[in-house]
C-alpha positions, 0 to 999 in steps of 0.5 A: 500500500502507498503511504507517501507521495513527495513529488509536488506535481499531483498524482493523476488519476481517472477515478479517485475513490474515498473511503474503503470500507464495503462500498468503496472497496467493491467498486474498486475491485470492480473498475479494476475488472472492468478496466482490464476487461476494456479492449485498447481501441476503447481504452488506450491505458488502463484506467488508473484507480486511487483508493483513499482508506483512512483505517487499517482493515482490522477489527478496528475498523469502523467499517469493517468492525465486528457486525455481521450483515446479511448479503441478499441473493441479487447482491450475491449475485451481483458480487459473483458478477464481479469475480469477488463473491468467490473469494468471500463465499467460504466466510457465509452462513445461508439464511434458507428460512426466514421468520417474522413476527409480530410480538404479542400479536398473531401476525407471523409468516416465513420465506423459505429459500426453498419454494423460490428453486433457491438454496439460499435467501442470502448470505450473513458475513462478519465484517472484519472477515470479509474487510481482510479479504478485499484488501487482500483482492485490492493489493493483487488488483491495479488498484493504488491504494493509499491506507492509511491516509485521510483526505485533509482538502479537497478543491473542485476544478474544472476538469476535476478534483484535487485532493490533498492528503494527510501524508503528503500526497496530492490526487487529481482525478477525473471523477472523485467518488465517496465512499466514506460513510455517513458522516463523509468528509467528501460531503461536508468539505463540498458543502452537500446538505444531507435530510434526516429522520430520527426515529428516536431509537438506539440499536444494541448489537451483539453476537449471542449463543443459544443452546440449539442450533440455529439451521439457518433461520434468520428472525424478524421480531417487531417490538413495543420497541422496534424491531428486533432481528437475528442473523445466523452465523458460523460457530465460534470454532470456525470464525477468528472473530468471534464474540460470543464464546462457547458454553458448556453446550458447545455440540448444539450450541449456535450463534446469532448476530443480534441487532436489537432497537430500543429506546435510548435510555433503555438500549444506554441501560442494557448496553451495560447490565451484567450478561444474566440481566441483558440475556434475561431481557432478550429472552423475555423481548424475543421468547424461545424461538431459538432456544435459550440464549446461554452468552453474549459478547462485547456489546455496541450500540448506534442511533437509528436515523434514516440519512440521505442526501436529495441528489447524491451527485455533484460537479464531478463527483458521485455518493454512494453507500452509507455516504449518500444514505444511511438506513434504520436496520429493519430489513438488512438492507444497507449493504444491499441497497450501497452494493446497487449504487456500486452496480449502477456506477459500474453499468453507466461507466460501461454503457459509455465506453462501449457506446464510444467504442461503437462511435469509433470516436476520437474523442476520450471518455470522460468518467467524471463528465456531467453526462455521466454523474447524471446518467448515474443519478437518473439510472439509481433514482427509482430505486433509491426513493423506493427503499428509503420509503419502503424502510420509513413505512416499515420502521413507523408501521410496525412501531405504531401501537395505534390498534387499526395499524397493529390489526393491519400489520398482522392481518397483512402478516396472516395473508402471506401465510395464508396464501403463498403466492403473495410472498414471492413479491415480498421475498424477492424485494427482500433478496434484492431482485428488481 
């Protein structure tokens, strides 16, 4: 990895890309493809691709820290697309059923993988398993990668983008592309303005041994709190990051990734109860669905909001993944809908290169020209409004207590129960299919 540059004139690149955490480091894998993929009457040089990391991959990371997140199987196969899915597969636990619930209610239905001709829903990863393998991807690729470095100004110009970094070096760039999370140095040095929901909920996340095993069952529990969900995972005996440590029980002993939302005060208070008060609490929100919960590791928590920028463009520049939108848990979709935006980039940049190539033109594509930032824009717009609004319809449905909504919610959980055509729909937007 680079970690200094002292020649004064800048370092040109086509696509400089900040942050490289889930998002960022997938598309740089993905132009790197590309790239090479390109024939030279197209392309007469390799796209030259920076990749701007301000943290070590390691379990410090806060992008690729201890959390587990499930990967839809539309994102699987995205990811299978991109020739990176391979090199991740071997660290997924499948989710093969689903189950939701409404509790204290009759509301409840299941998605099976299996009615769908499917082994699996999609995939649960730990974070820091699946960060140390892409930056082992990256170091192989034709990607420059500066980590760690932090981006310290950044000056629009005509023709692009010059950053400065912490360790001296300085990058210009064609089309400048943040990837850098929810509080985004990229948007707050370009002055975009961001809109937010509180939901006035903190969310405690932990991994937790149960005393049966799971067999790949992932749980939708919606609360008087907020809804409460568990993500299969591989035994601590076969995971290097591990929180949750083994019981006595170890021969069916499972664990789960557990993503719980409450109230502040409420998540502040069993964030730090001794384990026999947080598990006890868990069990009396959860029930016994799984078994009894027997341990829990370090816990976590973060407020849900729902962040998104109106227009996640600029002059010359791109936001995508948790810089552009960050999502309230329900449903797992972050991950899912940051991957799509990533997709999206990689189709637009790859419609104008075979349409120059078609042209038979003299004239070079520019990644970072207004032609293609807003051919991305239009090209992730349905998408992107649709999940945000379906996400904020979930969160404020399913914790309203109000009796006509509780009697709706677990009528319309009953329906999909009683009649399965109704739940194709309902999986394949959960499994990302468009």
């Amino acid at each position: 990895m680079t970690t200094a540059n002292t020649a004064t004139k800048p370092l040109a690149v086509d696509i400089a890309i900040v942050g490289g955490a889930m998002a960022g480091a997938t598309l740089a894998l993905g132009l790197a493809k590309l790239s090479a993929t390109l024939s030279p009457a197209t392309l007469s040089r390799p796209l030259r691709i920076a990749l701007i990391e301000a943290h070590v991959s390691n379990n410090n990371h806060p992008g690729f820290d201890a959390r587990s997140i499930a990967i839809a199987h539309g994102s699987i196969f995205e990811l299978n697309r991109l020739g990176i899915w391979l090199k991740l597969q071997h660290l997924g636990t499948a989710i093969e059923n689903i189950h939701v619930s409404d509790r204290g209610h009759f509301g409840m239905t299941e998605l099976n993988a299996k009615p769908l001709g499917l082994d699996a829903l999609g995939q649960v990863v730990e974070l820091a398993q699946v960060g140390k393998v892409l930056f082992e991807q990256l170091a192989k690729s034709s990607v420059e990668v500066f980590c760690p470095a932090k981006v310290t100004d950044l000056q629009a110009q005509q023709d692009g983008h010059l950053l400065s970094l912490d360790n001296g070096t300085q990058l210009h760039c064609q089309l400048l592309v943040a990837a850098d999370g929810a509080n985004s140095v990229v948007r707050q040095h370009l002055g975009q303005p961001t809109e937010q929901i509180d939901f006035n909920q903190t969310a405690i996340v932990a991994n937790v041994s149960t005393d049966q095993p799971h067999q790949h069952w992932a749980y939708e529990r919606f609360t008087q709190t907020g809804p409460l969900a568990l993500l299969p995972m591989r035994s601590a005996s076969t995971s290097s990051a591990a929180n949750a440590t083994k019981s006595s029980s170890a021969s069916v002993q499972s664990r789960f990734s557990v993503v719980w939302a409450l109230p502040p005060a409420q998540a502040e208070q069993l964030k730090h109860a001794d384990k026999a008060e947080f598990l006890a609490a868990l069990q009396q929100a959860f029930g016994h669905r799984v078994g009894n919960f027997v341990d829990v590791g370090q816990r976590v928590s973060y407020p849900l909001t729902l962040s998104y920028m109106p227009r996640p463009i600029y002059h010359r520049c791109i936001f995508i993944g948790n810089a552009a939108q960050t999502l309230h848990p329900i449903a797992g979709q972050g991950f899912n809908l940051g991957l799509r935006d990533v997709v999206g980039l990689l189709n637009v940049l790859e419609q104008a290169f075979s349409t120059y190539q078609l042209a038979n033109t003299s004239t070079k594509v520019d990644v970072g020209s207004s032609a293609i930032v807003h051919q991305y824009l239009a090209a992730r717009q349905a998408d992107r409004d649709n999940t945000l609004r379906n996400i904020e319809f979930l969160v404020r449905g399913f914790s309203n207590q109000y009796w006509p909504m509780v009697a709706g919610r677990n009528l319309g959980l009953r329906l999909l129960s009683w009649l399965p055509p109704l739940k194709r729909p309902v999986a394949q937007t959960a499994m990302g299919w468009r």
